[in-house]
C-alpha atoms as one frame of an Amber mdcrd trajectory, in Angstrom:
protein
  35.964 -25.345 -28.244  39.026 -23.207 -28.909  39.227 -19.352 -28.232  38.100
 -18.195 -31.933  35.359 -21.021 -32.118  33.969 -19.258 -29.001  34.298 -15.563
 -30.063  32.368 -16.631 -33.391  29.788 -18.149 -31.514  29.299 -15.479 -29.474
  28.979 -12.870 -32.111  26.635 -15.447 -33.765  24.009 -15.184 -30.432  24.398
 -11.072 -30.430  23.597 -11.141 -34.321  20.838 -13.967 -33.935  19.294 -11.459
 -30.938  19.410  -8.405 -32.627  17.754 -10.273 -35.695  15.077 -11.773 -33.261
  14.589  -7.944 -31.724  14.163  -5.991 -35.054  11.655  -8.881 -36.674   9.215
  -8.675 -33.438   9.359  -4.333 -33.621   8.666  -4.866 -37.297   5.389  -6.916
 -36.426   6.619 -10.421 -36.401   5.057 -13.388 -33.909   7.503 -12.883 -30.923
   9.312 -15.979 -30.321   8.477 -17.922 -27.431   8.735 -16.221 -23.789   9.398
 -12.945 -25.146   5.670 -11.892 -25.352   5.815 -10.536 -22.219   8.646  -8.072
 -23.950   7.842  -7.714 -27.374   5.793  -4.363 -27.107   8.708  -2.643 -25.007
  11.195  -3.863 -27.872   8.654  -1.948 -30.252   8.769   1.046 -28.167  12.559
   0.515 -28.131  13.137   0.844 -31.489  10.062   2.244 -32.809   9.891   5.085
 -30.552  13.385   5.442 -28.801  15.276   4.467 -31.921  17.576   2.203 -30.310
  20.347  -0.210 -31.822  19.937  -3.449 -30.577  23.914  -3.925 -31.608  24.715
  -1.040 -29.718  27.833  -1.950 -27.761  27.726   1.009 -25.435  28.151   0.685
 -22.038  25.421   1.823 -19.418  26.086   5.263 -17.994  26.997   5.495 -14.538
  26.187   9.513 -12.678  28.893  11.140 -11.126  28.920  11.600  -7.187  27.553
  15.368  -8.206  25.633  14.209 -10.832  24.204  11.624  -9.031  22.998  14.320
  -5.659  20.658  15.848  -8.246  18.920  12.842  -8.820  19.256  11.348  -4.817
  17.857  14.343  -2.824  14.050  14.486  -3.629  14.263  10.834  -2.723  16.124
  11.280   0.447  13.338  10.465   2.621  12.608   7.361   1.041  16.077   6.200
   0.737  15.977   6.715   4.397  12.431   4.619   4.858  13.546   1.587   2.718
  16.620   0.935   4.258  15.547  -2.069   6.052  13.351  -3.630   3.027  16.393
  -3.451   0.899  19.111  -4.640   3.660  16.606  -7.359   4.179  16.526  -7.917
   0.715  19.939  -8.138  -0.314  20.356 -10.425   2.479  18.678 -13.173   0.572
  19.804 -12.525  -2.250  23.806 -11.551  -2.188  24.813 -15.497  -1.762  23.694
 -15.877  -5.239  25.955 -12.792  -6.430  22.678 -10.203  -7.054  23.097  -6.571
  -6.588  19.806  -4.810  -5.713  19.196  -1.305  -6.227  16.510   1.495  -5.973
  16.223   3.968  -8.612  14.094   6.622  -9.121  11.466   7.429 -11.828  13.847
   8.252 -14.248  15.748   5.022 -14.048  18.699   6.152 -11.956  20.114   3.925
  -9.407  19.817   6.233  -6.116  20.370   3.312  -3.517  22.652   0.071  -4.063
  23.484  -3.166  -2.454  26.252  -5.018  -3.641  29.863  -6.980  -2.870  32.689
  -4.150  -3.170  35.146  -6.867  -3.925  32.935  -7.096  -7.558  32.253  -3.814
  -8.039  34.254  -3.365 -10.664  32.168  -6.241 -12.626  29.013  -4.396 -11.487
  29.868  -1.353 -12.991  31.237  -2.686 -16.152  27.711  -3.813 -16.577  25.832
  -0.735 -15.286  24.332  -2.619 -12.221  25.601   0.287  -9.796  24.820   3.351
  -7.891  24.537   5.907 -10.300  23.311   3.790 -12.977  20.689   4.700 -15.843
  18.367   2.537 -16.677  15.717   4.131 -18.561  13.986   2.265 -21.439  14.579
   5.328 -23.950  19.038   4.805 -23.121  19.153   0.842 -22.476  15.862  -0.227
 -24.345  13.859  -3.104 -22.159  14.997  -3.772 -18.859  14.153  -4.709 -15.744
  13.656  -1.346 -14.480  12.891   0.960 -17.056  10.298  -0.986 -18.748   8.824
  -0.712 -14.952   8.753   2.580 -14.880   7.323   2.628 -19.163   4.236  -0.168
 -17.935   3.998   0.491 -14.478   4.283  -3.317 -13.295   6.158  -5.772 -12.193
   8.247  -6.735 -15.034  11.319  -9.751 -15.091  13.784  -9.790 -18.121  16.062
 -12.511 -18.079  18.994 -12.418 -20.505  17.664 -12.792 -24.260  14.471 -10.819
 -23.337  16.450  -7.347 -22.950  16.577  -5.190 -25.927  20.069  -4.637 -26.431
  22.786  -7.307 -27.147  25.038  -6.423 -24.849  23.215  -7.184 -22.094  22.260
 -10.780 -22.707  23.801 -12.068 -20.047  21.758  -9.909 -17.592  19.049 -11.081
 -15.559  16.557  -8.485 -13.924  13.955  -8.194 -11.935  11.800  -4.964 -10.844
   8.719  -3.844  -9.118   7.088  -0.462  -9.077   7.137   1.827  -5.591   4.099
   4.279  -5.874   4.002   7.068  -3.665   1.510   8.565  -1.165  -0.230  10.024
  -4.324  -0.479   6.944  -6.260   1.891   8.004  -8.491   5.180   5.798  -9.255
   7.894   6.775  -7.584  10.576   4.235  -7.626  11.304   1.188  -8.779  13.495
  -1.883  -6.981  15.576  -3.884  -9.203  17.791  -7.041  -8.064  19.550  -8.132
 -11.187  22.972 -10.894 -11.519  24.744 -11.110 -14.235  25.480 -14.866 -14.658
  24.843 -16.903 -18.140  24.520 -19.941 -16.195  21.470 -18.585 -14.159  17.825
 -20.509 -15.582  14.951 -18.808 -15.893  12.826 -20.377 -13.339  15.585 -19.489
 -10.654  15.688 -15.759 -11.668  12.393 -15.974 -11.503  12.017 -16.241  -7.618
  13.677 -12.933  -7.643  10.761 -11.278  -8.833   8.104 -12.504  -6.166  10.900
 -11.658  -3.383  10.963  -7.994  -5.666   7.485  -7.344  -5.289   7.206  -8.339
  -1.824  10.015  -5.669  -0.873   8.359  -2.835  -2.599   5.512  -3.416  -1.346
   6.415  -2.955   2.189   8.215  -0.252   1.249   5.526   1.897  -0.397   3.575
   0.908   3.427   6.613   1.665   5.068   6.168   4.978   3.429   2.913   5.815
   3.976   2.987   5.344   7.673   5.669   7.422   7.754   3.888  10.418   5.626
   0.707  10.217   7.905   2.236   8.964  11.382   0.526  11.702  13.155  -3.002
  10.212  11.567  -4.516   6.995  12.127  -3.640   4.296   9.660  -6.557   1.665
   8.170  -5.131  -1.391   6.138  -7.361  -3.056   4.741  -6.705  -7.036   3.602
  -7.401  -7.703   0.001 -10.482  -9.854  -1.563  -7.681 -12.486  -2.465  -4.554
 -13.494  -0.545  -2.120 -12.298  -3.366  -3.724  -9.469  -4.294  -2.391  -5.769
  -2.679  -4.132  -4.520   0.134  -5.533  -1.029   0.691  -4.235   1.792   2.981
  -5.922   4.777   4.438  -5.267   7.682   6.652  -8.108   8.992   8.572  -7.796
  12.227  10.528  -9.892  12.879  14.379 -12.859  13.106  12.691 -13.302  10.197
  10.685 -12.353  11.454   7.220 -10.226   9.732   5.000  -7.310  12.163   3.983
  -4.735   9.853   2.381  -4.717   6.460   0.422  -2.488   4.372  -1.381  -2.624
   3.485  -5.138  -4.796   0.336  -4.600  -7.530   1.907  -2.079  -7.575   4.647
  -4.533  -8.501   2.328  -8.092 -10.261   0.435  -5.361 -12.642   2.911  -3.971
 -12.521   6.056  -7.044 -10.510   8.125  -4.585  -8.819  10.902  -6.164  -6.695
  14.210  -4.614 -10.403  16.539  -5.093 -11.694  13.531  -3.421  -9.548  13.658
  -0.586  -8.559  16.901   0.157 -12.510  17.923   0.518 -12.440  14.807   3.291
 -14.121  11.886   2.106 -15.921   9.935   5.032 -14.490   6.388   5.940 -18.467
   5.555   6.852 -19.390   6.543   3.127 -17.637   3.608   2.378 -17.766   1.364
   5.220 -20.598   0.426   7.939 -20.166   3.435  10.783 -18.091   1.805  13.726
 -16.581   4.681  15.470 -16.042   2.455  18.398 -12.743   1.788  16.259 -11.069
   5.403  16.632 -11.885   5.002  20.806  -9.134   3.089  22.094  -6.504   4.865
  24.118  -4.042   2.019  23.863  -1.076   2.399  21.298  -1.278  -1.169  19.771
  -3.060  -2.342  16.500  -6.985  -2.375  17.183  -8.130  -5.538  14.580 -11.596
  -5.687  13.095 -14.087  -6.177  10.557 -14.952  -3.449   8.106 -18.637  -4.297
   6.524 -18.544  -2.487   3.051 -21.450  -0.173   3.113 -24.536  -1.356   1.499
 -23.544  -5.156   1.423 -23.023  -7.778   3.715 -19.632  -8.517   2.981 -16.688
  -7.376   4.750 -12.858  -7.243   5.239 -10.172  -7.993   7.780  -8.672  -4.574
   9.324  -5.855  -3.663  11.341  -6.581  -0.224  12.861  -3.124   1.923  13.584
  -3.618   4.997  16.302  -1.610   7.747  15.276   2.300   8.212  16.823   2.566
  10.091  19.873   3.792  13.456  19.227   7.693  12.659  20.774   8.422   8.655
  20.692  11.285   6.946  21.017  13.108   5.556  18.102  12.228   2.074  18.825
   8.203   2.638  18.880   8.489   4.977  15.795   9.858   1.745  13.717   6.932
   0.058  15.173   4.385   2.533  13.887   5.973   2.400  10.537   6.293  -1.391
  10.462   3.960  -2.585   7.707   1.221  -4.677   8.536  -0.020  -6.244   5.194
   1.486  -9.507   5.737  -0.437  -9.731   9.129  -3.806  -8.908   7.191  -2.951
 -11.805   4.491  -2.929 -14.443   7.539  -6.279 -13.320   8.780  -9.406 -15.102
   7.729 -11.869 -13.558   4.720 -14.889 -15.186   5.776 -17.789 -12.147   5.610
 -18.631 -13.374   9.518 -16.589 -13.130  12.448 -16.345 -16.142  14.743 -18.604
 -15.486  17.449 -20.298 -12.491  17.122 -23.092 -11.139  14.568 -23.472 -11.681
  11.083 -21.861  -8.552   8.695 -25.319  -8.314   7.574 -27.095  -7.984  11.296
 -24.812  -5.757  12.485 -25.230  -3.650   9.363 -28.993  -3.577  10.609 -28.797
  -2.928  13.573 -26.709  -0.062  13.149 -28.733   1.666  10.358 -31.889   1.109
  12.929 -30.193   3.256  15.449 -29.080   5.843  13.384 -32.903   5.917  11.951
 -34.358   6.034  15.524 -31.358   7.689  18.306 -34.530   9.651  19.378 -36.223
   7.210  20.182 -36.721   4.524  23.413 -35.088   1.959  22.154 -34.897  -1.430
  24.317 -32.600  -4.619  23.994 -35.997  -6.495  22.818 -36.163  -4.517  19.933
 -32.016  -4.205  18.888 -32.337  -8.556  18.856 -36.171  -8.270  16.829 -33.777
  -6.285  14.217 -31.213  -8.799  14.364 -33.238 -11.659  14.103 -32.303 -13.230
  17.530 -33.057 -14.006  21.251 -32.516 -11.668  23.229 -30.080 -13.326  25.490
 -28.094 -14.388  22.376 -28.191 -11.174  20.902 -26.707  -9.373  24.068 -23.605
 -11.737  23.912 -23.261 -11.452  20.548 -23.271  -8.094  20.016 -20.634  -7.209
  22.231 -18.161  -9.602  20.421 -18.775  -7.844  17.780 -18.950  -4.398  18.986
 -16.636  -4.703  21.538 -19.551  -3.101  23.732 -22.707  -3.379  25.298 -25.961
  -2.298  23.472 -26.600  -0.240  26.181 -23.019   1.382  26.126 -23.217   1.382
  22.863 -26.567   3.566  22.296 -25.389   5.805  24.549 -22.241   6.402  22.343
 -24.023   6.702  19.023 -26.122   9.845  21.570 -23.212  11.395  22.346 -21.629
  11.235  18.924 -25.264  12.787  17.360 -25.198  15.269  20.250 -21.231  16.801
  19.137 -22.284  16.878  15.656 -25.455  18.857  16.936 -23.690  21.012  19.282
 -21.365  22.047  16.093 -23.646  22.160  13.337 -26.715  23.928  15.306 -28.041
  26.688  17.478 -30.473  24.623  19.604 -30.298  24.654  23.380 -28.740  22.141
  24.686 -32.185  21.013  26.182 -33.245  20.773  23.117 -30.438  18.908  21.628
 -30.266  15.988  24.985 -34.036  15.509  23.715 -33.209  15.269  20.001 -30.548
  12.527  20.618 -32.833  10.482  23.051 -31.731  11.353  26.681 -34.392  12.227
  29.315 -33.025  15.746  29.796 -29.800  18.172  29.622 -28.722  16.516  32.937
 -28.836  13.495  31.304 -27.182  14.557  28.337 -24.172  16.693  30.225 -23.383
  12.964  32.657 -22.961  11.007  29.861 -21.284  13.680  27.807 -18.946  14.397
  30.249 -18.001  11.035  31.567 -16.840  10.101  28.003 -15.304  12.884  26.481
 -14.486  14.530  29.802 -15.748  17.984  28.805 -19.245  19.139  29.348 -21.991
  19.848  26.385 -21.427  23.937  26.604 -17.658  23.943  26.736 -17.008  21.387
  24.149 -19.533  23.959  21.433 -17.651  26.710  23.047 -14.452  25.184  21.579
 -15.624  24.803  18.405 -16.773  28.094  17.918
C-alpha cells in the first residue's frame, strides 16, 4: 500500500469512528464491545460537548502548574511508590507507561522509558497530563473518576479520534473516607496491541490500587490497630477497620463502609467492633508486634470471616518495621480458608453461645460442666476445644470477661469496689484486686482513679 493509499485509509478509520461515536450519543445500538463505553460517549458529547474529530493534543501541566495539583497528594505519592515501581516493573517490557493522577485527571506520578518520552508526551501519557472525561472525552482514567470503577478502553472505545491507537487501563484509589481519590492508569500506545492482551493490564491495575488504598490506610491509622477482614468471595475486596484501645471502630475503608452502613456520624461517635462482630477481646491482648489471625463470627449468625489482626506501630520504629506495618495484608486473607468453622476448635455457632451465656450470667458460679451443656459437648472435649478457639482456658477466660465487666464498672459507676468484685462474680474485693492486678498490673482503685 503506497503512502497516499495509507493516509486515506487512515482518515477513513477517524471518520468511520467519529461516525460510530455520534450515532451511539444520539441513541443508536452501540456496536459490539463498546457497551461498556457507550454511556460515557453520551456524556462526552451530550454533556461535555466534545468533538470526536478534535485533533487537539492532550494538555500536559507545567512544573508550576503541575505543584498545585501534586501537593495535597504528596503523602500518597509517597505511600504508593512501591505498588507503582512494582507495577511498572511488569509492565515496561511491553512499552506501558503507568501513572497516578488525581481526582481531577492529572497525572501527579509517572513511570515511563525517558528514551520515549518524547512519544509519551506527544500522546499525553505523561506527568502532568489531563485526563479528565469533560477535556479528552472517555478514557481510561477519566471515565474512572466519572463511574467510579474499574474501567479498560482499548483503542476504538475512546471518544476522540485521535486517540485510537491508545490502549488504557484504570482503577479507582478511594481514600480513608471512602471517597475517590486517585486513579492508576497503565496505558501503551501500540496499534498492534489485541484486546485480550491489554486486557491483563486491567486485573494487574486493580490489584495495584488496591494495595495502595491498604497501603494507605495503615499508614493514616498506624498508631491504631488495624482489622482486615477477607471477603465472602475470593475476588471480591476485603474490608478494613481501625479500632482504637477501647474497642471502637474509628476508621474504615470504602468496602467495610457499603459493607457494614458505616458512615463519618457513624464513626466519629465510635461505633463498637462487638456491635458487629461476636465480642472476642482476647484479640486486642497480645503484646507481640506480629499479625494475630482469627475468626470474626458476624454477630447474630453463625457465619464468620478470616481476620488478620494488626497491633498498632510503636510510637518510634525503625524504617524497616514501619514498611512492615504498612504492608497490606489482603492477599494473605484471600489464601485463607472461608469455611464458617475453624479446624479444630468450636463451631462459629457454639462459641457464639457460649459467649452470650457468660455475658448473661458473669455473676454467676459458673462451672466447666455447664460452659460444654451450652456448647453441646463433653466436657473433656469441650475444654480442648475451646481453647483452640479462644486461645484460652475457660477458666482464664471467665476470669477475663470479670475483669473486663469490673473496668467498665469501675468507670461507669459509684459502687464500692466490694460491691463491684460481687457484681462481676468474684468471692470478694481481694479476689477482685489479685486478678485485677495480675492482668492489667494496676489495682481496682487506681485504675478508677485514672479515669476520673
Amino acid at each position: 500500500m503506497g503512502l497516499s493509499e495509507r493516509s486515506a485509509s487512515s482518515l477513513d478509520t477517524i471518520a468511520g469512528h467519529a461516525e460510530r461515536v455520534c450515532s451511539v450519543a444520539e441513541g443508536a445500538t452501540p456496536p459490539l464491545g463498546m457497551q461498556a463505553v457507550s454511556n460515557s460517549w453520551q456524556r462526552s458529547a451530550k454533556k461535555h460537548g466534545l468533538d470526536p474529530l478534535d485533533s487537539q493534543a492532550p494538555r500536559i501541566l507545567t512544573p508550576t502548574e503541575l505543584k498545585h495539583f501534586r501537593e495535597p497528594l504528596d503523602e500518597l505519592i509517597f505511600t504508593a511508590q512501591q505498588e507503582i515501581d512494582e507495577l511498572y516493573e511488569v509492565v515496561r517490557e511491553a512499552a506501558y507507561t503507568v501513572l497516578l493522577c488525581d481526582s481531577s485527571g492529572v497525572a501527579v506520578a509517572h513511570r515511563g522509558e525517558n528514551a520515549l518520552a518524547s512519544q509519551f508526551q506527544y500522546w499525553g501519557t505523561w506527568l502532568g497530563g489531563v485526563w479528565s472525561e469533560e477535556v479528552e472525552g472517555t478514557n481510561g482514567i477519566g471515565t474512572v473518576i466519572a463511574e467510579e470503577r474499574s474501567v479498560t478502553v482499548h483503542r476504538s472505545q475512546h471518544f476522540r479520534s485521535r486517540h485510537i491507537n491508545l490502549s488504557c487501563s484504570g482503577a479507582p484509589v478511594f481514600g480513608v473516607d471512602g471517597r475517590l481519590i486517585a486513579v492508576l492508569d497503565v496505558s501503551a500506545i501500540d496499534p498492534r496491541l489485541s484486546e485480550r492482551a491489554h486486557a491483563l493490564t486491567g486485573v494487574l491495575a486493580v490489584r495495584s490500587a488496591r494495595a495502595i488504598e491498604e497501603r494507605y490506610f495503615r499508614e493514616q491509622f498506624r498508631r491504631e490497630w488495624i482489622v482486615a477482614v477477607a471477603p465472602p468471595e475470593a475476588a471480591a475486596s476485603g474490608m478494613l477497620l481501625a479500632i482504637d484501645g477501647n474497642q471502637r471502630i474509628i476508621g474504615a475503608n470504602r468496602v467495610a463502609r457499603t459493607s457494614l452502613m458505616l458512615d463519618d456520624r457513624g464513626l466519629q461517635a465510635g461505633t463498637s467492633l462487638w456491635s458487629i462482630f461476636g465480642r472476642n477481646i482476647d484479640l486486642f491482648r497480645h503484646q507481640h508486634r506480629g499479625d494475630i489471625s482469627a475468626r470474626l463470627l458476624i454477630a447474630g449468625s453463625d457465619d464468620s470471616r478470616p481476620a488478620l489482626v494488626t497491633p498498632p506501630a510503636p510510637a518510634t520504629s525503625h524504617p524497616t518495621n514501619s514498611s512492615l506495618h504498612t504492608r497490606p495484608r489482603q492477599i494473605d486473607i484471600s489464601t485463607l480458608p472461608r469455611t464458617t468453622q475453624a479446624y479444630g476448635g468450636l463451631s462459629p455457632g457454639a462459641m457464639r453461645r457460649v459467649r452470650e451465656y457468660v455475658e448473661v450470667h458473669l455473676d454467676e458460679n459458673i462451672d466447666l460442666l455447664m460452659l460444654a451443656g451450652v456448647a453441646g459437648l463433653s466436657v473433656h472435649h469441650f475444654a480442648r476445644q475451646f481453647k483452640q478457639s479462644a486461645g484460652v482456658t475457660p477458666h482464664i477466660y471467665l476470669t477475663q470477661k470479670r475483669v473486663e465487666r469490673a473496668q467498665e464498672m469501675l468507670t461507669r459507676t459509684d459502687l464500692s469496689l466490694a460491691e463491684i468484685a460481687f457484681a462481676v462474680g468474684f468471692f470478694d474485693q481481694g479476689h477482685l484486686a489479685r486478678h485485677f492486678r495480675h492482668m492489667l498490673g494496676t489495682t481496682p482503685r487506681e485504675f478508677r482513679w485514672s479515669q476520673r
